[in-house]
DRENKOLDREN-519820 format. One line per field, with one value per residue: residue number from 1; residue in one letter; x, y, z of N, C-alpha, C, O in turn. Coordinates in pm, 1 decimal. Layout:
rodren = [NUM / ...];
gupa = [A / ...];
n.east = [X / ...];
n.north = [Y / ...];
n.up = [Z / ...];
ca.east = [X / ...];
ca.north = [Y / ...];
ca.up = [Z / ...];
c.east = [X / ...];
c.north = [Y / ...];
c.up = [Z / ...];
o.east = [X / ...];
o.north = [Y / ...];
o.up = [Z / ...];
//
This chain:
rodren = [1 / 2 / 3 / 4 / 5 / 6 / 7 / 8 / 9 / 10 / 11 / 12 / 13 / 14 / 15 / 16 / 17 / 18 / 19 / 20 / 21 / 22 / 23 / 24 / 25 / 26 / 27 / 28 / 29 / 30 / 31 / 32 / 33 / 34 / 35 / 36 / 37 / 38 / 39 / 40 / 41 / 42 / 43 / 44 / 45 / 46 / 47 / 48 / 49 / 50 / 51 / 52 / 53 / 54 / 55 / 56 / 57 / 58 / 59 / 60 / 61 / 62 / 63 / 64 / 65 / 66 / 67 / 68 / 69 / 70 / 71 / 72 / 73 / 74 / 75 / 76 / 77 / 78 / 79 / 80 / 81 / 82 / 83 / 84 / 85 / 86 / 87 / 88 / 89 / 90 / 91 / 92 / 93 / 94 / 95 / 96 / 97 / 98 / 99 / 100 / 101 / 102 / 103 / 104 / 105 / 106 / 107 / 108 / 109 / 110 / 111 / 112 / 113 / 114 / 115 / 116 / 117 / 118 / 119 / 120 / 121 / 122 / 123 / 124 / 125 / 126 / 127 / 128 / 129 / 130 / 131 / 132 / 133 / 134];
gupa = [X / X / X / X / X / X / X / X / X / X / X / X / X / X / X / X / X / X / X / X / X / X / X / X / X / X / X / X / X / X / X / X / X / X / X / X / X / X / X / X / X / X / X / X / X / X / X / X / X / X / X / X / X / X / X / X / X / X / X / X / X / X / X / X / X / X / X / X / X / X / X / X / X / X / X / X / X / X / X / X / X / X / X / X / X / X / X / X / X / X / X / X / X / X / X / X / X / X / X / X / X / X / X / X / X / X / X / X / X / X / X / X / X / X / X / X / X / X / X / X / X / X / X / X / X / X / X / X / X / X / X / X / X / X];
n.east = [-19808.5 / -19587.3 / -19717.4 / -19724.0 / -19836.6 / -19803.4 / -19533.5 / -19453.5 / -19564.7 / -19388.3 / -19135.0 / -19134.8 / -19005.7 / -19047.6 / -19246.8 / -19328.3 / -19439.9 / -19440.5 / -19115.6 / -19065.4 / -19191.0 / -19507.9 / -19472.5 / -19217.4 / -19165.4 / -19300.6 / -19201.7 / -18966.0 / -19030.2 / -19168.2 / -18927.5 / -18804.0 / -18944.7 / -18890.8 / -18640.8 / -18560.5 / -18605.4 / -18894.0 / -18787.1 / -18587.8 / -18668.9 / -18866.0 / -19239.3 / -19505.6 / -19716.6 / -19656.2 / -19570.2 / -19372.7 / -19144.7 / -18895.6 / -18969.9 / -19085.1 / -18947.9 / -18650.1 / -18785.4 / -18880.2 / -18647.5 / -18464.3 / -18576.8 / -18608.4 / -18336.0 / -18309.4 / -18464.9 / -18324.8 / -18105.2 / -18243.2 / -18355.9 / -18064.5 / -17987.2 / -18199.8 / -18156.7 / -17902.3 / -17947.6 / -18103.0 / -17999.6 / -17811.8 / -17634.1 / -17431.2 / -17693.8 / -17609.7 / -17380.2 / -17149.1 / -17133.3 / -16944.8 / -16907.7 / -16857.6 / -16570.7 / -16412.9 / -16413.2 / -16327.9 / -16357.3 / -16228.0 / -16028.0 / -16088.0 / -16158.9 / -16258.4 / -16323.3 / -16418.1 / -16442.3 / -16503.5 / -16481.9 / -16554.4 / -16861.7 / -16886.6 / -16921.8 / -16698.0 / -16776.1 / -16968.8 / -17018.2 / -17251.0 / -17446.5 / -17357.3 / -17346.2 / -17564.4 / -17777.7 / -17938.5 / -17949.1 / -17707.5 / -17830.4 / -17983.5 / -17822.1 / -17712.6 / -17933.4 / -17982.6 / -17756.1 / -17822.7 / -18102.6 / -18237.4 / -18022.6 / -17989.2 / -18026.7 / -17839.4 / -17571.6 / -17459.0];
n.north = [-8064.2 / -7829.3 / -7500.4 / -7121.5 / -6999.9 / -7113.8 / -7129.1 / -6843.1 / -6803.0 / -6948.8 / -6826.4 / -6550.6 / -6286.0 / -6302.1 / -6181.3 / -6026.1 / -5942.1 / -5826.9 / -5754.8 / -6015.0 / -6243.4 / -6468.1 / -6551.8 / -6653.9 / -6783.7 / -7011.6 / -7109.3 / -7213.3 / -7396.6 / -7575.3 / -7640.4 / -7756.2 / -8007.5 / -8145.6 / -8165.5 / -8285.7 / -8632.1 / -8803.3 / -9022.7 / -9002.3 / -8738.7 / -8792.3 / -8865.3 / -8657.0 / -8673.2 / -8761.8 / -8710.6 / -8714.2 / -8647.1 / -8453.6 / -8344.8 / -8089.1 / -7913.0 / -7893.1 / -7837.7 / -7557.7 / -7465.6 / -7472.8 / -7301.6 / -7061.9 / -6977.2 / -6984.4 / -6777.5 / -6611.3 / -6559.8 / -6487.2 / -6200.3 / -6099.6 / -6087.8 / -5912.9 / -5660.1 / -5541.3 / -5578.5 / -5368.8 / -5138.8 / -5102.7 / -5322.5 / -5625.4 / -5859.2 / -6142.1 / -6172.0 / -6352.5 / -6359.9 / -6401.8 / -6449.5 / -6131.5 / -6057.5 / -5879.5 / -5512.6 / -5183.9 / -4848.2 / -4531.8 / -4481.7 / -4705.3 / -5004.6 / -5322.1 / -5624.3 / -5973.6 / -6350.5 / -6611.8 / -6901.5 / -7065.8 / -7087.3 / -7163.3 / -7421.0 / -7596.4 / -7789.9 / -7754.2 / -7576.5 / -7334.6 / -7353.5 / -7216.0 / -6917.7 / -6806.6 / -6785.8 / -6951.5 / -7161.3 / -7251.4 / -7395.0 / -7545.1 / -7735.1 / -7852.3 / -7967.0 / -8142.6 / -8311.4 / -8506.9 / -8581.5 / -8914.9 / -9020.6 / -9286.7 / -9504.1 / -9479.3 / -9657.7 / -9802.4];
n.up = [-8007.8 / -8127.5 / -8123.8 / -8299.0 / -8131.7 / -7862.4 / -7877.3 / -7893.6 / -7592.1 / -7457.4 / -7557.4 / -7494.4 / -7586.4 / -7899.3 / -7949.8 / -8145.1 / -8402.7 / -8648.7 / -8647.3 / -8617.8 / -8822.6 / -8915.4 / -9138.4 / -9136.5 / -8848.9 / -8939.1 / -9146.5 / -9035.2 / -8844.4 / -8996.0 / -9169.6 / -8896.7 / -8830.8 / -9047.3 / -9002.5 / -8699.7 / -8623.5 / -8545.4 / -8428.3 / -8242.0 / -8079.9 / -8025.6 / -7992.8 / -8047.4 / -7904.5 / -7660.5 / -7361.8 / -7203.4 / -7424.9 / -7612.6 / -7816.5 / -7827.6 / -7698.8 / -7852.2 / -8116.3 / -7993.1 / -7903.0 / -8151.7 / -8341.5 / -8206.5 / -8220.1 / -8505.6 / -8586.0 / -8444.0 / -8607.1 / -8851.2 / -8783.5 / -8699.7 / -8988.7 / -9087.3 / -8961.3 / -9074.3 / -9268.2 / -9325.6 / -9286.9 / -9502.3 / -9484.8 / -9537.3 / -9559.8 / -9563.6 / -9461.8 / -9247.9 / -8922.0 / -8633.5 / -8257.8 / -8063.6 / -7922.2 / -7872.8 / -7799.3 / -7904.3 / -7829.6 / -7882.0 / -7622.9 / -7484.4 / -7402.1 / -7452.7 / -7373.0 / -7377.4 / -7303.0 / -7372.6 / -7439.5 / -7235.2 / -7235.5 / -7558.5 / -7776.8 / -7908.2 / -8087.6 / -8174.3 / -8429.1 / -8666.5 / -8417.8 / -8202.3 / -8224.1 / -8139.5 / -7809.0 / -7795.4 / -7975.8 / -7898.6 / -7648.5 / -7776.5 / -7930.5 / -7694.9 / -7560.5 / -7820.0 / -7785.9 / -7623.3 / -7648.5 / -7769.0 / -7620.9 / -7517.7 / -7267.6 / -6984.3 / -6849.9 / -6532.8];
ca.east = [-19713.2 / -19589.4 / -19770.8 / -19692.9 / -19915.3 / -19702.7 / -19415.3 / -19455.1 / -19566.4 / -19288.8 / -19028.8 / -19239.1 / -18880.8 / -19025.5 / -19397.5 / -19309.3 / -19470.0 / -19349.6 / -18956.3 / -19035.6 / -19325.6 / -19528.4 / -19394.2 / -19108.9 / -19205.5 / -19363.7 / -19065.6 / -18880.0 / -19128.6 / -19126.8 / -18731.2 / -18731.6 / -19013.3 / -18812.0 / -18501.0 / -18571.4 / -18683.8 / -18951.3 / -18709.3 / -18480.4 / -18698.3 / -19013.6 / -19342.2 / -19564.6 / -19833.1 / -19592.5 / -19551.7 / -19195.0 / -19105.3 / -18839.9 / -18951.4 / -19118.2 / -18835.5 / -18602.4 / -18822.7 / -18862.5 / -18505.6 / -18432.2 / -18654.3 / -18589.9 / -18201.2 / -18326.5 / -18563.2 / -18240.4 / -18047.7 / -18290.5 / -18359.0 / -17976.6 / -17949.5 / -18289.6 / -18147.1 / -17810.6 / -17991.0 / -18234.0 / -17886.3 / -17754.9 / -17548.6 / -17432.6 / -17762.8 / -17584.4 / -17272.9 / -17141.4 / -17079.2 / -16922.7 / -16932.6 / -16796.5 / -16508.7 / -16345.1 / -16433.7 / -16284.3 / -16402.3 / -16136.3 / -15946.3 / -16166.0 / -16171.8 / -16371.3 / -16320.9 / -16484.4 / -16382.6 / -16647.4 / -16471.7 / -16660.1 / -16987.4 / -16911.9 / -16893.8 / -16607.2 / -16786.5 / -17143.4 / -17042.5 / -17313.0 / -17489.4 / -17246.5 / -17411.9 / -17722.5 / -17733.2 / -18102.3 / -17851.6 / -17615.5 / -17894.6 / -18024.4 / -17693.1 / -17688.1 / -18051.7 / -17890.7 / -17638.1 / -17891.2 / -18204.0 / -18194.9 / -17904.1 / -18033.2 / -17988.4 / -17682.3 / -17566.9 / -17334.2];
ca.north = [-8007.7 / -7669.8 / -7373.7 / -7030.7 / -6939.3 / -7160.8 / -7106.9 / -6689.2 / -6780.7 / -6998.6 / -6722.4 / -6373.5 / -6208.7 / -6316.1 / -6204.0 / -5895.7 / -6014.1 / -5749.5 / -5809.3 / -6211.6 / -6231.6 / -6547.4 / -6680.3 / -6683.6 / -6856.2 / -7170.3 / -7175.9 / -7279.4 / -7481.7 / -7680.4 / -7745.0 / -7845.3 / -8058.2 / -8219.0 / -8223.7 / -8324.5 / -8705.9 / -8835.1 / -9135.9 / -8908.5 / -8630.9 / -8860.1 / -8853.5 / -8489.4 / -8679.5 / -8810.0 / -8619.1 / -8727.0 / -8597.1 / -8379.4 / -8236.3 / -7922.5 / -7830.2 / -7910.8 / -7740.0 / -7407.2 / -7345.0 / -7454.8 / -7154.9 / -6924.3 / -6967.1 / -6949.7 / -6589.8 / -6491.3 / -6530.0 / -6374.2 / -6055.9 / -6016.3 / -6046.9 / -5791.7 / -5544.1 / -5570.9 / -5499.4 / -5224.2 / -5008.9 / -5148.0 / -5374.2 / -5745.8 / -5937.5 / -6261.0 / -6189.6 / -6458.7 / -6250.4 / -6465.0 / -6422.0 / -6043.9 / -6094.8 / -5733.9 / -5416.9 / -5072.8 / -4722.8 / -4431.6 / -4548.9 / -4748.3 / -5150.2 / -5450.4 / -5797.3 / -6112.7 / -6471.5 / -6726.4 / -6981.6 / -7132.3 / -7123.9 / -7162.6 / -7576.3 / -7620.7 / -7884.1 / -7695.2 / -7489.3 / -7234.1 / -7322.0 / -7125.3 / -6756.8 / -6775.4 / -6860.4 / -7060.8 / -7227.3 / -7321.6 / -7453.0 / -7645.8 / -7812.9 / -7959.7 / -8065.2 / -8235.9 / -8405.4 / -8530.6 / -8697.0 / -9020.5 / -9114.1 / -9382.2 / -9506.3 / -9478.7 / -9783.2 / -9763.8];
ca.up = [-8103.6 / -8114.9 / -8233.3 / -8273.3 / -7984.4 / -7763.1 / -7892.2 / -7805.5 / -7485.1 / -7419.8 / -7568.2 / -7518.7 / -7681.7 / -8008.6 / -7988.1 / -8206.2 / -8531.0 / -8735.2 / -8608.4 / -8624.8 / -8906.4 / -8852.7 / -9232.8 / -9071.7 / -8822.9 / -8997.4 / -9215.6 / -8948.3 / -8801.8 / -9083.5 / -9159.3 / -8807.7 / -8821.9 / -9112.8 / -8951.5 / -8585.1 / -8648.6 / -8380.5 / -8378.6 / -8138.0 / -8040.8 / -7922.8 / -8046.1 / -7967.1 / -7781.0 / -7563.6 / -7267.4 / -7159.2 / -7568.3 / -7625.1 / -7986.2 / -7843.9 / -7643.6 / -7970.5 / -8204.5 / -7950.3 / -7956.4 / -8344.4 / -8407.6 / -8159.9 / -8299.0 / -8699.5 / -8569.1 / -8349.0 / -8709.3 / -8947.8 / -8717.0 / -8754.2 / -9123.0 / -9149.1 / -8901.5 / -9144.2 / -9454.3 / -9314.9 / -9261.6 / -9607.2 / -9438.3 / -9593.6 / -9488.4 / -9547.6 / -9397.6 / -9098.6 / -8799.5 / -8509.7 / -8106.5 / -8036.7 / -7790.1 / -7787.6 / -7888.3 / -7897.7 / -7866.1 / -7856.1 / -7547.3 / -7386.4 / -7465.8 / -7358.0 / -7432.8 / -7294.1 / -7268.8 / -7455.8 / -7419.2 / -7169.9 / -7309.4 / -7692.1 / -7805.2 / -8062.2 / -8212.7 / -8246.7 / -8502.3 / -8613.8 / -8315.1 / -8142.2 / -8284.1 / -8035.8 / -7687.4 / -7869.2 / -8010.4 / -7804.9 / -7559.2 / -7896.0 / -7926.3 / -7624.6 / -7554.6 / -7902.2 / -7761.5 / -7468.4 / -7750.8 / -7817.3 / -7650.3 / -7489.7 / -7112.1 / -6876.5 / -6757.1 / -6425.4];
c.east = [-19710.1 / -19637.9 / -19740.8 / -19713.2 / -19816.1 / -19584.5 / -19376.8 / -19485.3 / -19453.5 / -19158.4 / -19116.2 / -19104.7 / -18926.9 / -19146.7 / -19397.5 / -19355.5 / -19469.5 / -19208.0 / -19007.3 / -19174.6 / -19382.2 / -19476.4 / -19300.2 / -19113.4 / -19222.7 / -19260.8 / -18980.9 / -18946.1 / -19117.1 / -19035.7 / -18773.7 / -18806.1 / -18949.2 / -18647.0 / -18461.9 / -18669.5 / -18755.6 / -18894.1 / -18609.2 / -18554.7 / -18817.0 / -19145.0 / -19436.4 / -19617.4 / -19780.4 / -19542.7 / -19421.6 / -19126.8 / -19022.1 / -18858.1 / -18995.3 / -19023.5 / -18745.0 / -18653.2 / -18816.5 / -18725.7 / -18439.7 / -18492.7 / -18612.3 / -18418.6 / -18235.7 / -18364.5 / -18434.6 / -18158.8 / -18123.6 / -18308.7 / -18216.5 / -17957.6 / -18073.1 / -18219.0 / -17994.1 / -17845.5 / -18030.8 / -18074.2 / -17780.0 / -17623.7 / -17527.0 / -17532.5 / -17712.8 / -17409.5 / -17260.0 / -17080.2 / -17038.6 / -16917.8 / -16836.9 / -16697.4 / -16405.8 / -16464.7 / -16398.9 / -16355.4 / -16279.3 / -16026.8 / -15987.7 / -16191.8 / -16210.4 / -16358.1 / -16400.9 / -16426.1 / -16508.5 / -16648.7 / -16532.1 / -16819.8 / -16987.0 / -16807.9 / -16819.6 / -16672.4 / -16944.0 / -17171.0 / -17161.4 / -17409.7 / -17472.7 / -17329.2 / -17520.7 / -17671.4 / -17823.9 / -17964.3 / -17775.9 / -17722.5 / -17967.9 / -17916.1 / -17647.8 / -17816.1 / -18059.4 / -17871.4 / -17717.6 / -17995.2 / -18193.5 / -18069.4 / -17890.9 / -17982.1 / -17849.7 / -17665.2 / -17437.6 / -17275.2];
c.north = [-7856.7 / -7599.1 / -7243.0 / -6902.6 / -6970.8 / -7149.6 / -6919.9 / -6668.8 / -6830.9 / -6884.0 / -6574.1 / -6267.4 / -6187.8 / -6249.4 / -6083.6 / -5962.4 / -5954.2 / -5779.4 / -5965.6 / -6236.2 / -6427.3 / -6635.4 / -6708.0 / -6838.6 / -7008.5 / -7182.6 / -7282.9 / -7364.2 / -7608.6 / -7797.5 / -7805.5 / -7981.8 / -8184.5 / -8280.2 / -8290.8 / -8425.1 / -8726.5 / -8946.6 / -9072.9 / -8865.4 / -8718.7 / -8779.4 / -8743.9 / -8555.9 / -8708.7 / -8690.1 / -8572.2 / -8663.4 / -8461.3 / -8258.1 / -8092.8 / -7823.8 / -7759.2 / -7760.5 / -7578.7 / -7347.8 / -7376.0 / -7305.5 / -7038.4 / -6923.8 / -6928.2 / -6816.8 / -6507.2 / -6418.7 / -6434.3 / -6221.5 / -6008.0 / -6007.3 / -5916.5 / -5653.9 / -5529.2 / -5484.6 / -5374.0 / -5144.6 / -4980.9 / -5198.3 / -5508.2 / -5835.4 / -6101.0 / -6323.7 / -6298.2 / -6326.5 / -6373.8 / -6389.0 / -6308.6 / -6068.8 / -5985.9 / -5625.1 / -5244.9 / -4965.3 / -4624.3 / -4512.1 / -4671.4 / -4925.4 / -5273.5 / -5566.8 / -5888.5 / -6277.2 / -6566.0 / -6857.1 / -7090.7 / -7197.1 / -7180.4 / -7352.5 / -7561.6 / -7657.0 / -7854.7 / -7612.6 / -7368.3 / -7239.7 / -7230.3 / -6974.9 / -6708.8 / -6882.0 / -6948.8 / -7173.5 / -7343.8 / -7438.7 / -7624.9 / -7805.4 / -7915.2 / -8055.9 / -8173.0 / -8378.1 / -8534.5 / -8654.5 / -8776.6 / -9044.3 / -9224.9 / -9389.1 / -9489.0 / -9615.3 / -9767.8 / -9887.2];
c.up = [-8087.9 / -8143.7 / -8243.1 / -8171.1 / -7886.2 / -7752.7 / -7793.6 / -7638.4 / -7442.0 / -7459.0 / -7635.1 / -7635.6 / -7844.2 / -8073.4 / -8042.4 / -8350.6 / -8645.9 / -8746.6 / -8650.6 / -8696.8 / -8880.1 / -8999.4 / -9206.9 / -8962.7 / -8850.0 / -9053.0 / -9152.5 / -8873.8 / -8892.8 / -9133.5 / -9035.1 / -8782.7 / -8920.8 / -9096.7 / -8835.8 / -8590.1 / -8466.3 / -8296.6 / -8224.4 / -8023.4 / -7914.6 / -8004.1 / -7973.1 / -7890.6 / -7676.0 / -7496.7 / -7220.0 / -7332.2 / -7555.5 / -7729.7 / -7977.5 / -7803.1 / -7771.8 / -8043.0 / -8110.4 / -7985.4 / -8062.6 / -8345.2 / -8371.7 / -8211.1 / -8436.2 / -8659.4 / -8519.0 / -8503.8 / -8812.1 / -8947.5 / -8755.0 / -8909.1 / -9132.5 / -9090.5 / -9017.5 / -9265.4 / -9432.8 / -9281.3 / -9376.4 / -9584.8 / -9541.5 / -9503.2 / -9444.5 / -9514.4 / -9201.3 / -9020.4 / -8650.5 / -8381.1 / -8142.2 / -7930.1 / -7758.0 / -7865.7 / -7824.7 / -7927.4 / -7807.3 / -7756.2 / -7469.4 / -7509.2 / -7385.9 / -7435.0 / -7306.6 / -7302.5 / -7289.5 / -7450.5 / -7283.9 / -7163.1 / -7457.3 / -7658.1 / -7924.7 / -8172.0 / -8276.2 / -8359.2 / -8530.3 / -8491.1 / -8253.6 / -8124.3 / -8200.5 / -7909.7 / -7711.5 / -7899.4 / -7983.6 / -7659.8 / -7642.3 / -7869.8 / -7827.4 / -7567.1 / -7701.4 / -7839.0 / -7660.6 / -7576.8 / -7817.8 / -7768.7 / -7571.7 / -7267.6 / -7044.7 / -6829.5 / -6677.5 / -6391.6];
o.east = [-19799.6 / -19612.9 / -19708.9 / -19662.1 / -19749.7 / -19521.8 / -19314.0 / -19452.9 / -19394.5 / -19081.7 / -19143.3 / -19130.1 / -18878.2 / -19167.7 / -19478.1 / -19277.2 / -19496.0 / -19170.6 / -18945.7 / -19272.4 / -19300.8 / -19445.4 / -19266.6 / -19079.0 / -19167.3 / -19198.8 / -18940.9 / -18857.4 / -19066.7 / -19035.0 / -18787.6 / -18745.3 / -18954.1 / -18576.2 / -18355.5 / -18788.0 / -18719.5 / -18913.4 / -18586.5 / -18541.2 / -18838.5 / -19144.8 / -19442.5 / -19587.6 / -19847.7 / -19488.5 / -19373.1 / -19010.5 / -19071.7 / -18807.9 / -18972.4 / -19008.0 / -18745.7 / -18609.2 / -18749.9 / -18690.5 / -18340.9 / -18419.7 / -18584.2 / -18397.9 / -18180.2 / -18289.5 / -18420.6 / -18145.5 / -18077.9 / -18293.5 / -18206.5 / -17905.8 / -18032.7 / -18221.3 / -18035.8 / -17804.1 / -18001.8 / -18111.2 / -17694.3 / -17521.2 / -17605.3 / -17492.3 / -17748.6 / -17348.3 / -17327.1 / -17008.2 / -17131.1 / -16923.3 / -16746.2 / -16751.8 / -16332.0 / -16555.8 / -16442.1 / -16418.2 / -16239.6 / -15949.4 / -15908.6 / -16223.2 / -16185.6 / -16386.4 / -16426.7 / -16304.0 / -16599.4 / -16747.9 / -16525.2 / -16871.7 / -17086.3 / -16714.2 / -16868.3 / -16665.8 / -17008.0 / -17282.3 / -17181.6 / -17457.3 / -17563.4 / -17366.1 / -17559.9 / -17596.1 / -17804.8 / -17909.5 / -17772.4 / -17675.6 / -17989.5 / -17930.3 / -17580.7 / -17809.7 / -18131.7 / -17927.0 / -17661.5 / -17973.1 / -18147.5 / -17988.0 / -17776.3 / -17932.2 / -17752.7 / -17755.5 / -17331.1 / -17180.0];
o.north = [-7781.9 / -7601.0 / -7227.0 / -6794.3 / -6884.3 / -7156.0 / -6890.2 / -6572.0 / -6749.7 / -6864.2 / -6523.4 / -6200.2 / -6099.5 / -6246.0 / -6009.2 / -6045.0 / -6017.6 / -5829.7 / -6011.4 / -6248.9 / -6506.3 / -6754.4 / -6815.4 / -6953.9 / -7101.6 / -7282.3 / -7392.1 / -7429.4 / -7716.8 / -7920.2 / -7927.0 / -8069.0 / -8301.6 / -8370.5 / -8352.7 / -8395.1 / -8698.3 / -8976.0 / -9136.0 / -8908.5 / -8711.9 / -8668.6 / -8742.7 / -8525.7 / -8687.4 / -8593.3 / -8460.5 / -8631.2 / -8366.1 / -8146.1 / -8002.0 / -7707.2 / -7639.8 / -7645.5 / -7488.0 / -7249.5 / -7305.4 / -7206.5 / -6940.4 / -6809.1 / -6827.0 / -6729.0 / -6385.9 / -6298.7 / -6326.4 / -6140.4 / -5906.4 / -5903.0 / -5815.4 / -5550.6 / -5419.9 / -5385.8 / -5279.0 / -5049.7 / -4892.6 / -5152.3 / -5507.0 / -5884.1 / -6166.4 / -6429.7 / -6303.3 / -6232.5 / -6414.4 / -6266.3 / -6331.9 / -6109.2 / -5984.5 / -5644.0 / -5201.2 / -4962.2 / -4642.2 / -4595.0 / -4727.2 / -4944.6 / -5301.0 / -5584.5 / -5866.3 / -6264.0 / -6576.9 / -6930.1 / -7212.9 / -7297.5 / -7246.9 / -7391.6 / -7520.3 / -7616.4 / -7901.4 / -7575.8 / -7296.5 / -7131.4 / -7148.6 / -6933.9 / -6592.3 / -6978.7 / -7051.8 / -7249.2 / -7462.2 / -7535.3 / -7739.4 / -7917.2 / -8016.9 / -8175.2 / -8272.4 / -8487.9 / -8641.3 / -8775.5 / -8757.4 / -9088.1 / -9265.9 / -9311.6 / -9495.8 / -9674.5 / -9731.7 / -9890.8];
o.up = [-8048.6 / -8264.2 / -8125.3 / -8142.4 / -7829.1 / -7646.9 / -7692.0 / -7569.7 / -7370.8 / -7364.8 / -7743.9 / -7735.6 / -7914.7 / -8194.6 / -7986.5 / -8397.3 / -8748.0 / -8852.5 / -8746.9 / -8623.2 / -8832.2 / -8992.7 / -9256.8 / -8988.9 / -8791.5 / -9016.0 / -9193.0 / -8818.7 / -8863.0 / -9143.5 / -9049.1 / -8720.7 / -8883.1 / -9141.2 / -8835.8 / -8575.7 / -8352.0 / -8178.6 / -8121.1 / -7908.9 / -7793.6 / -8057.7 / -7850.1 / -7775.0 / -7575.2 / -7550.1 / -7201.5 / -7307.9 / -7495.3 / -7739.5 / -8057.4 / -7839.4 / -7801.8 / -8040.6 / -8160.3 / -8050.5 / -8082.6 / -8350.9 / -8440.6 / -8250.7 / -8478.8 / -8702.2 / -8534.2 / -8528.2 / -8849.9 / -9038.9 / -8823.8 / -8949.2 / -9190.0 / -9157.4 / -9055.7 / -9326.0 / -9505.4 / -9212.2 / -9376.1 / -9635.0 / -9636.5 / -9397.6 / -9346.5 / -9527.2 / -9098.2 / -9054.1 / -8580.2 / -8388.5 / -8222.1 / -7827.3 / -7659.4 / -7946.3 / -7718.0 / -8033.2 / -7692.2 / -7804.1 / -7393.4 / -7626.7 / -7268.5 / -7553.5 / -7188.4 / -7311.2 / -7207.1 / -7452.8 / -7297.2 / -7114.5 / -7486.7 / -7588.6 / -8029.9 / -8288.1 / -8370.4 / -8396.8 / -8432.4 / -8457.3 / -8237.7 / -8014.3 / -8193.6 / -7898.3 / -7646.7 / -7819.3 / -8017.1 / -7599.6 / -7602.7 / -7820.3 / -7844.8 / -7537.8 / -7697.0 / -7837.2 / -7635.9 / -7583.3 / -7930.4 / -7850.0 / -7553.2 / -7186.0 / -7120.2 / -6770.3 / -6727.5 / -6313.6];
//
């Protein structure tokens, strides 16, 4: 099962434990632990088991979200404002857009917001869905 040791080694990005506090952490550890049944995910001891994968990037998506609501507030921003994918942005004359559509899943909703996320979403789509037959 996951721990917060493994988890940081598995995503070093996060091992700032000031920026990503470890109640944090477990929080999310928890929900996902409650939300990602083992019926799907597979049971921890099991090797072939998906749930650590799962749970890594549930979390590292919930930590990608909370960092932006703290960095938000700390400038007295709206912490609990939705902010979706940036896809232009203007300075004086100078303007940059991108094209998302390729990566972003219609139907993943906030997935969408983190590339954690989005990787979530589809190792999703993938657990539990039983064999292929050709």
């Amino acid at each position: 099962m996951i721990t917060e040791s493994s988890f940081h080694e598995a995503m070093p990005m996060f091992a700032d434990t000031v920026e990503y506090p470890s109640f944090q952490f477990n929080f999310y550890l928890t929900l996902g632990k409650k939300l990602l049944p083992v019926s799907r995910w597979g049971d921890p001891k099991d090797p072939d088991s998906l749930i650590d994968f799962g749970l890594t990037l549930f979390i590292a998506h919930y930590l990608t979200l909370y960092k932006r609501a703290m960095d938000a507030a700390s400038i007295g921003g709206d912490a609990g404002k939705v902010v979706g994918n940036e896809t232009s942005k203007s300075v004086d004359s100078v303007a940059k857009s991108m094209d998302v559509s390729g990566v972003i899943n219609t139907d993943a909703g906030h997935w969408n917001m983190t590339t954690f996320g989005i990787q979530f979403y589809e190792l999703m789509m993938m657990a539990g869905a039983g064999g292929i037959q050709l």
